[in-house]
C-alpha positions in Angstrom: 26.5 -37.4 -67.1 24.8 -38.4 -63.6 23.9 -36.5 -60.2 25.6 -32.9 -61.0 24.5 -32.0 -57.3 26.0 -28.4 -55.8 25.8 -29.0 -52.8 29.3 -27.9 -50.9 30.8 -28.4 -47.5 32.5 -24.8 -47.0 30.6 -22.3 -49.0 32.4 -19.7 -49.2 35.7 -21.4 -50.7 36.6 -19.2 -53.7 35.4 -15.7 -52.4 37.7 -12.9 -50.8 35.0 -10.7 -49.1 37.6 -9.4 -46.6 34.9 -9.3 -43.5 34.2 -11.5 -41.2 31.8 -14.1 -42.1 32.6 -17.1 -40.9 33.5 -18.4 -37.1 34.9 -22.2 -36.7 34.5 -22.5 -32.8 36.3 -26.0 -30.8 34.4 -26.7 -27.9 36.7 -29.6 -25.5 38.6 -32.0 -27.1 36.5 -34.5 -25.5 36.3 -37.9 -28.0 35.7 -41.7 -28.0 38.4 -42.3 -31.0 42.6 -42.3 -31.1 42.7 -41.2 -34.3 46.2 -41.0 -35.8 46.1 -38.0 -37.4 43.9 -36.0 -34.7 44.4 -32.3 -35.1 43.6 -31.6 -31.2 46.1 -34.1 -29.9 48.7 -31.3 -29.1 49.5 -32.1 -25.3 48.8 -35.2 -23.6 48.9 -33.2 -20.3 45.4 -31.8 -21.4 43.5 -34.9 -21.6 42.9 -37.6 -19.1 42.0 -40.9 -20.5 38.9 -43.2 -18.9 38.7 -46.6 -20.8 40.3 -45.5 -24.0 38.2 -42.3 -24.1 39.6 -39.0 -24.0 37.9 -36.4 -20.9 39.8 -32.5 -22.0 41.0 -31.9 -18.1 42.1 -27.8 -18.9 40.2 -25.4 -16.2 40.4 -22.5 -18.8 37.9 -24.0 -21.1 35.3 -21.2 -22.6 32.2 -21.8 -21.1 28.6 -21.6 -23.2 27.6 -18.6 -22.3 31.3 -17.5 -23.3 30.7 -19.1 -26.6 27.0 -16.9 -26.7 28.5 -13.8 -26.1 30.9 -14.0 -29.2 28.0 -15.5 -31.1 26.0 -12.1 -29.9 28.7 -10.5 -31.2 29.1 -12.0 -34.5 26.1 -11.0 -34.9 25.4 -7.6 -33.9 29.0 -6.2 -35.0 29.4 -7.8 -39.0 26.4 -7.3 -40.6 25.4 -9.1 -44.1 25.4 -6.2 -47.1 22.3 -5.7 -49.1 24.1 -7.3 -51.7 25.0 -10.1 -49.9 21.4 -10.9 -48.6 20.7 -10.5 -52.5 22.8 -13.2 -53.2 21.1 -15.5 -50.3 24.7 -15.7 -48.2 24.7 -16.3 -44.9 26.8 -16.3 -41.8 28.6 -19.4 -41.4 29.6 -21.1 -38.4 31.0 -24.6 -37.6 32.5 -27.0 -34.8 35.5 -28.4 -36.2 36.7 -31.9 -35.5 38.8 -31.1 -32.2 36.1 -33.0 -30.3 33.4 -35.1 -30.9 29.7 -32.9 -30.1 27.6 -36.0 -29.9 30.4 -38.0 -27.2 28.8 -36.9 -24.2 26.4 -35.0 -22.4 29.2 -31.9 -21.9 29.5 -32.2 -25.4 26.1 -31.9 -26.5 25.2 -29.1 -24.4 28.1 -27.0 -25.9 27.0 -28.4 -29.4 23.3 -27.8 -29.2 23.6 -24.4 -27.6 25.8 -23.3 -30.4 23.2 -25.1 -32.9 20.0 -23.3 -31.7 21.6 -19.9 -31.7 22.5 -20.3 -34.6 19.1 -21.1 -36.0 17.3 -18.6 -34.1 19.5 -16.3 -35.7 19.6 -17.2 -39.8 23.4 -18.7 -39.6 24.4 -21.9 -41.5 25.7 -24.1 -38.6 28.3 -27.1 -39.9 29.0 -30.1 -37.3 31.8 -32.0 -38.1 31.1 -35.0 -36.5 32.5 -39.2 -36.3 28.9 -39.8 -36.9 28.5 -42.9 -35.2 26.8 -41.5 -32.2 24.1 -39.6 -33.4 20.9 -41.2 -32.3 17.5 -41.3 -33.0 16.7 -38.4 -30.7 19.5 -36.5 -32.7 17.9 -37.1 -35.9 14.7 -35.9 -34.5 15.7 -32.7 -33.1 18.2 -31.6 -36.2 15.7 -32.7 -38.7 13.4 -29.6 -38.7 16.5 -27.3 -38.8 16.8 -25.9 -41.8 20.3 -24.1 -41.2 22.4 -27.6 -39.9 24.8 -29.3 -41.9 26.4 -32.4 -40.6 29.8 -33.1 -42.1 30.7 -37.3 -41.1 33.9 -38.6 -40.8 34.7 -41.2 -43.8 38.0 -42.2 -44.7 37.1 -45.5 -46.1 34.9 -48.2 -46.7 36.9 -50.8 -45.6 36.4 -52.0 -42.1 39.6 -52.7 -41.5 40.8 -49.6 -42.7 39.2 -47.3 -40.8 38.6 -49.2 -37.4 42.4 -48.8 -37.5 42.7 -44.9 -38.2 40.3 -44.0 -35.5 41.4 -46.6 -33.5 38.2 -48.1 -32.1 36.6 -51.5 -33.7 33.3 -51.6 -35.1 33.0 -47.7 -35.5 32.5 -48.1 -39.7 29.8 -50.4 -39.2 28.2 -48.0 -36.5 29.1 -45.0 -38.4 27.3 -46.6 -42.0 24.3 -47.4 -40.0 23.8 -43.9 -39.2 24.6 -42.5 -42.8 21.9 -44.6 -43.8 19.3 -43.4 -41.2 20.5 -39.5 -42.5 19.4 -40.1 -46.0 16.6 -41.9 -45.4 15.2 -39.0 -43.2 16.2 -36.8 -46.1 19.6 -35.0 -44.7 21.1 -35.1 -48.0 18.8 -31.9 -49.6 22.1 -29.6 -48.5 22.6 -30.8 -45.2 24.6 -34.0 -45.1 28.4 -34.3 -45.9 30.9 -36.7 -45.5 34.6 -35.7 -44.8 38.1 -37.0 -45.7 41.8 -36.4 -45.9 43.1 -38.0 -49.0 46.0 -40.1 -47.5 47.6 -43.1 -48.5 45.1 -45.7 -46.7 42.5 -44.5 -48.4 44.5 -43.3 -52.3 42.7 -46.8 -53.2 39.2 -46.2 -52.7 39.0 -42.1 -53.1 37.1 -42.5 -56.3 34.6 -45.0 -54.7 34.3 -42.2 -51.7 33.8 -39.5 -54.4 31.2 -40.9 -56.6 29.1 -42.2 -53.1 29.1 -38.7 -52.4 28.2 -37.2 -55.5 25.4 -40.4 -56.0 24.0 -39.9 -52.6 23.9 -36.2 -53.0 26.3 -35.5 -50.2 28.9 -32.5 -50.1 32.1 -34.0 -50.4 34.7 -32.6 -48.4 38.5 -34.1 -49.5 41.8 -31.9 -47.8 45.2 -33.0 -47.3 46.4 -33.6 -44.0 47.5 -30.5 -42.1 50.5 -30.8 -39.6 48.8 -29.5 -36.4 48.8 -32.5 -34.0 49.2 -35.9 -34.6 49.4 -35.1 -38.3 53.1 -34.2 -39.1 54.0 -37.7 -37.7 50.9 -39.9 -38.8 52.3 -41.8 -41.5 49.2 -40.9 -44.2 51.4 -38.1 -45.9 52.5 -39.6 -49.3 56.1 -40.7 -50.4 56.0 -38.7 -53.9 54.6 -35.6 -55.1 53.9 -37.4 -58.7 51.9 -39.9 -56.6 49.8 -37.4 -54.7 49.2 -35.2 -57.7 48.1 -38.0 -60.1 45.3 -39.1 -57.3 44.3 -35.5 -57.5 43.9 -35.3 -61.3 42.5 -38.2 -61.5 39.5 -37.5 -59.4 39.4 -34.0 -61.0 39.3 -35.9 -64.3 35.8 -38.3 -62.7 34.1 -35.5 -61.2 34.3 -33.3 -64.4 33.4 -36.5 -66.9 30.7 -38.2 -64.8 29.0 -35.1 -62.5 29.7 -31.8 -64.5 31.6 -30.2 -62.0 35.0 -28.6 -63.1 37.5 -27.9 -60.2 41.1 -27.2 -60.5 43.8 -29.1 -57.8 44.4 -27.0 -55.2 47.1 -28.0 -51.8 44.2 -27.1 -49.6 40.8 -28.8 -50.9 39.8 -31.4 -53.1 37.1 -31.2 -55.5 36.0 -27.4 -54.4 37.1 -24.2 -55.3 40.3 -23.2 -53.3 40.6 -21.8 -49.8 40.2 -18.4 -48.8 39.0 -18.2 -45.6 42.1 -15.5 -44.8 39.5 -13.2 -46.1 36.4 -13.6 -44.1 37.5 -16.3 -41.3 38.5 -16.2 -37.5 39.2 -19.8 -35.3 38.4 -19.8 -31.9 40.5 -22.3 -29.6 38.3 -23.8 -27.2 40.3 -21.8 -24.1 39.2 -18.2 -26.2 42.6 -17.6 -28.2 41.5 -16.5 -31.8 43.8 -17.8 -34.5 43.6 -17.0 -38.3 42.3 -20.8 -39.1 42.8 -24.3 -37.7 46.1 -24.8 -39.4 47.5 -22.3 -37.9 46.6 -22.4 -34.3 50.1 -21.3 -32.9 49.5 -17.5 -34.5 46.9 -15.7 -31.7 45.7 -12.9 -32.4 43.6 -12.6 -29.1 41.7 -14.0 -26.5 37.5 -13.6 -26.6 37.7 -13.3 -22.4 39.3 -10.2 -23.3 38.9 -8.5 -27.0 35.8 -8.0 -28.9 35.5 -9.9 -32.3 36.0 -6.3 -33.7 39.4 -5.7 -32.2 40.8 -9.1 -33.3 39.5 -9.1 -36.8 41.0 -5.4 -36.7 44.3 -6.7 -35.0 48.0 -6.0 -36.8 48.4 -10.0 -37.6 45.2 -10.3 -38.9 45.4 -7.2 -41.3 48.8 -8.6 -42.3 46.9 -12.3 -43.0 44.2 -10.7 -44.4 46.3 -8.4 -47.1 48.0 -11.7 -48.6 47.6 -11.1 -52.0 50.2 -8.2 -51.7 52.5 -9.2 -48.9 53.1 -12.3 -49.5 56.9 -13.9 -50.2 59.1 -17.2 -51.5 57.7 -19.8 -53.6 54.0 -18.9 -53.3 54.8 -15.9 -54.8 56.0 -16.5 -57.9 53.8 -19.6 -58.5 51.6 -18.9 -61.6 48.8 -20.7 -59.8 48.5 -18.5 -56.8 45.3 -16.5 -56.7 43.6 -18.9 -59.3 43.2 -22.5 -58.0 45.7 -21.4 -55.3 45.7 -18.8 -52.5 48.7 -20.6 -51.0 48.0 -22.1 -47.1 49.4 -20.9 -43.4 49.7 -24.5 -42.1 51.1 -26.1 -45.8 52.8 -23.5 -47.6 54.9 -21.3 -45.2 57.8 -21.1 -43.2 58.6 -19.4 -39.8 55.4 -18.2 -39.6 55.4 -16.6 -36.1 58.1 -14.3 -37.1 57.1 -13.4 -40.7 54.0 -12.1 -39.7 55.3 -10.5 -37.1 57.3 -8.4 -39.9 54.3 -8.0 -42.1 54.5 -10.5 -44.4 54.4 -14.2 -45.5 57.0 -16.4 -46.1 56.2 -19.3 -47.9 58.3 -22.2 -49.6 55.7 -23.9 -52.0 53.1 -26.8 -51.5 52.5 -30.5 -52.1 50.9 -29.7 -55.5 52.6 -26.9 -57.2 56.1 -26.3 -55.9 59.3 -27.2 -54.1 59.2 -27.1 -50.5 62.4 -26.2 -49.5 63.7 -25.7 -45.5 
């Protein structure tokens, strides 16, 4: 057996708390790559494009201090339980990939303001990031903190490959360059992640991504694509179940022989315990709507420039989100894996969501992994 490293990209996969304890929180969809499969691609009227690059145009953007006031809030209003601080868990937030923080210098302020808050105040902070601009300067202000965790963008090794799916040449041999720097300035104690969907440009090399990981002492974060965006229509998604399932296995089968680590396949995350974050998880949308998680962006549940964190935690759809494990309906159901290695998923597993939850519960028609998905 080799590197049995335990280090993990969403820590609190696996747990059903049922508070808030974790924020995700877009600043603009700002970004330097076209990536086929981008999440905050949802309206082409938001974005104006200068040499390829794409400038989020909206006028009812959050603003920092907008972003500090919920972060006050976080704070102040959910406090950690004795037994919790007993257990060394923290408050966790993260900027997802629905812009890039290092692009420009809009970007970093948002990202850096978010960053030292969140340091100041004993909360893991998790930038998902393309990696391939963070400088030298970047490395030297992160490297102190010991609360960061950057999470890189790595669907392949292959040049090719991946200069295609972000759409921008020469960004894998920027992006390696700066992996390299990372671990060489010692990132990878906790702090240093790369991140993947497991599509079908990449089936081919996902145990080559998995053991570099788990060799380098990285956190390895593997999903399936989500349909929000670009990715119903981005040509990763597989042609056969048996396909998609037998990559699965197969890297369960590596990571269990060759690191020690024992997972079960889940439609949500590979090679980690399953999601939960309906249980201790809000999503803020870069204009203030709240949504249950970045799948599932069309449910709102309210808008930070008007409710308190408390009030939207407290709201009718999130307690009927939240209660899943009793409410819940269809395939999900009645699948014998479903609050094992599966907690079924809002943006995967379900149907008509809007209108479901607006009735109180959650209908659901199966996954990639388990069960039919019938419409």
């Amino acid at each position: 057996m080799k590197n049995t490293n335990r280090f993990e990209a969403h820590e609190l996969l696996g747990e059903l708390p049922n508070v808030l304890r974790e924020l995700w929180i877009e600043i603009p969809g700002d970004c330097h790559l076209n990536c086929g499969y981008c999440l905050a691609f949802e309206n082409k009227n938001d974005f104006k494009f200068i040499n390829h690059e794409r400038i989020d145009v909206r006028d009812n953007l959050l603003s920092i201090n907008d972003y500090l006031s919920v972060l006050e809030d976080f704070r102040d209003k959910f406090p950690l339980s004795t037994e919790e601080k007993s257990r060394g868990i923290k408050k966790l937030v993260a900027i997802p990939a629905a812009g890039e923080p290092f692009f420009s210098e809009r970007m970093r302020n948002y990202a850096y303001a978010i960053i030292d808050f969140c340091e100041k105040n004993d909360m893991i902070i998790t930038i998902f990031t393309t990696g391939d601009l963070i400088n030298d300067d970047d490395i030297k202000s992160l490297k102190p903190l010991k609360n960061i965790r950057l999470i890189i963008k790595f669907n392949s090794f292959n040049e090719l490959i991946q200069d295609k799916i972000v759409g921008r040449k020469k960004y894998t041999l920027a992006r390696g360059r700066v992996v390299e720097k990372l671990i060489a300035e010692g990132f990878n104690d906790g702090r240093l992640g790369i991140v993947t969907s497991l599509i079908k440009q990449n089936i081919n090399e996902s145990e080559k991504i998995l053991r570099y990981a788990r060799e380098n002492n990285l956190s390895f974060d593997m999903d399936l694509i989500i349909s929000r965006g670009r990715g119903q229509d981005c040509h990763c998604q597989f042609d056969s179940k048996a396909e998609l399932l037998g990559a699965v296995k197969n890297l369960g089968a590596i990571d269990e022989k060759e690191y020690g680590r024992h997972w079960l396949a889940s439609p949500t995350y590979i090679g980690s315990k399953p999601c939960t974050r309906f249980s201790y998880h809000l999503y803020i949308q870069n204009n203030g709507n709240i949504s249950p998680c970045i799948g599932a962006t069309q449910i709102i549940y309210g808008n930070v420039k008007t409710k308190s964190l408390e009030e939207i935690w407290n709201s009718k759809l999130s307690l009927v989100v939240r209660n899943r494990m009793s409410n819940i309906k269809g395939e999900c159901a009645t699948c014998k894996n479903f609050g094992s290695s599966c907690f079924s998923c809002l943006s995967r597993s379900t149907i008509n969501l809007p209108e479901s939850l607006d009735k109180g519960y959650l209908q659901t028609v199966g996954c990639n992994i388990f069960g039919p998905i019938k419409h």
